[in-house]
N, C-alpha and C positions, 0 to 999 in steps of 0.2 A: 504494500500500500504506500501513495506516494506521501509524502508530507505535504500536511492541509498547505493553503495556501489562502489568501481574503482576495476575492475578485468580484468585479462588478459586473453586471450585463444593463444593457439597456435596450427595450425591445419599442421600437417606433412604431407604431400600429398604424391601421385606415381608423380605430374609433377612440384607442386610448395609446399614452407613452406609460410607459413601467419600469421600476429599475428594482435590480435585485444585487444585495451584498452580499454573499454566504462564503462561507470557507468550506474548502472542496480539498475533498483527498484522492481525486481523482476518478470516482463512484458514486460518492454521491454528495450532494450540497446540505451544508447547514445551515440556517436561513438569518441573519443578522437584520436584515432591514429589506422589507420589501413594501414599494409601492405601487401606485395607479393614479393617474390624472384623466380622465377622458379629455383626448383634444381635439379629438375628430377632423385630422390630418388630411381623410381622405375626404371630408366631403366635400361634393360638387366635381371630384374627379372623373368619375365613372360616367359623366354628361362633357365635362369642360376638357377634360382631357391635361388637367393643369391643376398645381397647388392654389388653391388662394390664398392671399394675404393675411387675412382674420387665422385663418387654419394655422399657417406658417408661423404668427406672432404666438398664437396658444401654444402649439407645441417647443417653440423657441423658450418660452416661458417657463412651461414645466422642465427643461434642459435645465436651463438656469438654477432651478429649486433643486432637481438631484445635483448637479455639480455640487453645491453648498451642505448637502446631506453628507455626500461620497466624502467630502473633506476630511470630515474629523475621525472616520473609519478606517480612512488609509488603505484601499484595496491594491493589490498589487499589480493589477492590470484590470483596462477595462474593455468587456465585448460589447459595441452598439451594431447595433440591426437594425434595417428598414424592411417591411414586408409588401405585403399586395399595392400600399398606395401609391407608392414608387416607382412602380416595374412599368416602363414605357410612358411613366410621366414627363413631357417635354420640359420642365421645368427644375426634375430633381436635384440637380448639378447645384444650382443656388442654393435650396434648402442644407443640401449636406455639407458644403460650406462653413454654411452659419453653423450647423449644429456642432463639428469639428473646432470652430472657433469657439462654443462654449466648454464641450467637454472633454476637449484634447483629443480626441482619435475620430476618424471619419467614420460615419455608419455603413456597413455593409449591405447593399441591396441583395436581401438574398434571392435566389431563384423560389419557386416553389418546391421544386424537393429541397433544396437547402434548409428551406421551412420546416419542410416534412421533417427532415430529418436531427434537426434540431429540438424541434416538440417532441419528436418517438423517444432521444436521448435523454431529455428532460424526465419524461412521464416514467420511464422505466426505470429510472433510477429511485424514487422514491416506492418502488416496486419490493415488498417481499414475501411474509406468507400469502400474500392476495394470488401468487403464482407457481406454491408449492400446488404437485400431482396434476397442471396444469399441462392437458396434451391437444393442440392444433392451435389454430392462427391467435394472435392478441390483436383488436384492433386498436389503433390510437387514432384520436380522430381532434381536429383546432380548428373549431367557428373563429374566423375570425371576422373583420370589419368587410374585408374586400373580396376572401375567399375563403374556400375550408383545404383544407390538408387532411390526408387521410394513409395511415400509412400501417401496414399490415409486417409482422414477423412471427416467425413459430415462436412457442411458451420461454425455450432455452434464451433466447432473445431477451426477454425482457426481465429476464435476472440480473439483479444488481452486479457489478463488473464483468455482466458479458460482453462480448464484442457484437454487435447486431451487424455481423456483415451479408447479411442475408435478408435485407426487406425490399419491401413492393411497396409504393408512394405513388399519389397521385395530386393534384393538387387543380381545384375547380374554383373556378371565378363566379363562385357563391359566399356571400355572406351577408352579417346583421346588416351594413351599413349600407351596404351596395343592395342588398332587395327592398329595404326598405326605402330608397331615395328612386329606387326605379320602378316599385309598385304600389307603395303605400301612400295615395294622397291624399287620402280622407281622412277624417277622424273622427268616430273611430271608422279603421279601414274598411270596406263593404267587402261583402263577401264573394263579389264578382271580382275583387281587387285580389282577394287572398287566395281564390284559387285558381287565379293567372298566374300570381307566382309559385304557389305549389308546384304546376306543371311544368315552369319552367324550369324549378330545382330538381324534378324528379330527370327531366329529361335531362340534366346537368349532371346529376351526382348516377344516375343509377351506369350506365357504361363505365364509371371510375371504381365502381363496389363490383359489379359485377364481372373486371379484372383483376381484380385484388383479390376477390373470395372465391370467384367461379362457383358462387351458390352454398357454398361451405358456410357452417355458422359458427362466429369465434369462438375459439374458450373462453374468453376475455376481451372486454371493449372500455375501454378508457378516453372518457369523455372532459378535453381541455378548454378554459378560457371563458369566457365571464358571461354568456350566455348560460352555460352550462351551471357555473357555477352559482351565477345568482338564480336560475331556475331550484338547485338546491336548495340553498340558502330561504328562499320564499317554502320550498315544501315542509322544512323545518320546522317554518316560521318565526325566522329570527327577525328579529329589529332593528341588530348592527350585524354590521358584517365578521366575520368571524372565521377565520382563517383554519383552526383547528379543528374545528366541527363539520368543516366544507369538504376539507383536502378525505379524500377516501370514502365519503359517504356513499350511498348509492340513490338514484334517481331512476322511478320505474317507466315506461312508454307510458302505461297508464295514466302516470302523474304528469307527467307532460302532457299528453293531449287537457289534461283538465285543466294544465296552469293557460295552455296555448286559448283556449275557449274563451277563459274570464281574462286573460290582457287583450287578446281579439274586440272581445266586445264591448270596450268601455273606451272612453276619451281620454285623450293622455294626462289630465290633472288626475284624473280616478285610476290611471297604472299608475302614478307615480305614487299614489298612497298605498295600492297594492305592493308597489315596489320599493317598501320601505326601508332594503338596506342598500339598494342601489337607485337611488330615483335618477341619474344622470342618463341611465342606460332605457328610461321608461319610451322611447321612441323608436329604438330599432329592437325591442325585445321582442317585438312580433317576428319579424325581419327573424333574427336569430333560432327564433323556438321552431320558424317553417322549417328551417333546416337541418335542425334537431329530429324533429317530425321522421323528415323524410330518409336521415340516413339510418336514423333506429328504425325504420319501416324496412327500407331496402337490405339493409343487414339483417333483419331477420331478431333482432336484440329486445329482451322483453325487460332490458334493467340494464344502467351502464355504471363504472366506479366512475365517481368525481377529483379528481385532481391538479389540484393548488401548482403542483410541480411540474411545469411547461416549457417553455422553448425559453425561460431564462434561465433555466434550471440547464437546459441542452446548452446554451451560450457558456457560461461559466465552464460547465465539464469540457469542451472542446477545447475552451483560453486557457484552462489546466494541463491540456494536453500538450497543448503546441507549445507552453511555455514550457512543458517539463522536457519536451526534446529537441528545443531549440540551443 
């Protein structure tokens, strides 16, 4: 085991920035300071084809707040990432600039396997009896703002210090942020609205599931990122958000169709009260849970685990890597 080391990750989203501090021994991350700002980065890209201004200042902003966090922690190197809102943005060159100018290292755009495969590393790592006697595929799956990633490896895979040199990733330009700015313009949204985009998710994700599974149903599906998670969080029924209580939980299809019904059919000042630990997220939570919907439908999955530990959890373990053989 290598000797812990304190590093940073910071994960640039389409709907929120996040940064994470934990000391990593190479397996797995222990969690020192994790946040969330919603900046909503990507909106009006998925039309404009371009960052905006107001987007740029927000997320510039929360830069600004983790640099002054990171300070007094001292990490000894830091990984930042851009994800979906980036990728063939005519504009990003500027953003990543600036952001480089706050936090010292320039954000890496990553691909969407890059995504993939950084969420899987993440998620698995906080992985262990959930995957003793565990025999066939684990799925790991990240709603995020612009797309979802979805990436499949046998059980041996997702044991703590395994090597996952053996998965299947796919990566679709579905998500919260992006279905609900290109189908939800009502409020609340009509049901003529919701299920145009239904269709359009199913015909999006089911060719990406059905080469990953080829109809096989997981042992294991592990469900990342703040959809997910504040869908938890509400089945709980918690008040504040709560990091301990989320990370491993489980969330049944069941319960999801019934949170997706009552955010569906109300105005967004009554999600936002329904959405009592996250009300920032109360406008694209339709947007998110369709997608949810759809890939626990096509997966075949009657309950998924919940986990806290994501693609900043996979940032860190990779910046441990490359610094330990550099």
């Amino acid at each position: 085991m290598s000797t812990p080391l304190r590093l940073a990750s910071i994960d640039i989203g389409t709907n929120s920035t996040r940064l994470l501090v934990a000391d990593c021994d190479g397996q797995r991350t222990e969690t020192v300071e994790r946040m969330m700002v919603i900046t909503r980065l990507g909106e009006g890209v998925d039309e404009a084809g371009s960052l905006m201004p107001e987007a740029v200042e927000r997320t510039v902003a929360a830069l600004e707040g983790y640099r002054d966090v990171m300070a007094p922690l001292g990490p000894a190197g830091i990984a930042a990432a851009a994800t979906a809102a980036l990728r063939g943005c005519d504009n990003s060159w500027e953003f990543l600039d600036r952001a480089e100018g706050v936090i010292g290292v320039k954000p890496r755009v990553l691909s969407g396997d890059e995504e993939a495969m950084m969420s899987f590393l993440g998620a698995v790592s906080g992985l262990g009896e959930e995957t003793a006697g565990l025999e066939g595929p684990v799925l790991v799956f990240d709603i995020g703002g612009g797309s979802t990633e979805l990436i499949v490896g046998e059980a041996g895979a997702a044991r703590p210090g395994a090597a996952p040199d053996s998965l299947s990733m796919r990566s679709v330009n579905v998500g919260c942020v992006r279905m609900s700015e290109r189908f939800l313009k009502t409020d609340p949204p009509s049901p003529v609205s919701v299920g145009r985009m239904e269709s359009h998710i199913v015909q999006a994700v089911k060719p990406a599931v059905s080469s990953l599974l080829g109809g096989e149903k997981p042992a294991l599906a592990v469900g990342l990122a703040g959809t997910v998670t504040t869908l938890s969080g509400m089945n709980m029924g918690l008040e504040e958000y709560d990091t301990d209580r989320i990370h491993h939980s489980r969330l049944t299809r069941a319960k999801v169709e019934e949170l997706f019904r009552k955010l569906a059919s109300v105005e967004l000042e009554e999600r936002k009260k329904l959405m009592g630990l996250e009300p920032g997220r109360a406008d694209i939570i339709v947007g998110g849970a369709a997608v949810l919907r759809v890939v626990m439908d096509l997966a075949g999955l009657d309950e998924i685990l919940v986990s806290e530990k994501d693609i900043l959890d996979g940032l860190v373990l990779d910046l441990h890597r490359r610094l330990a053989t550099s």
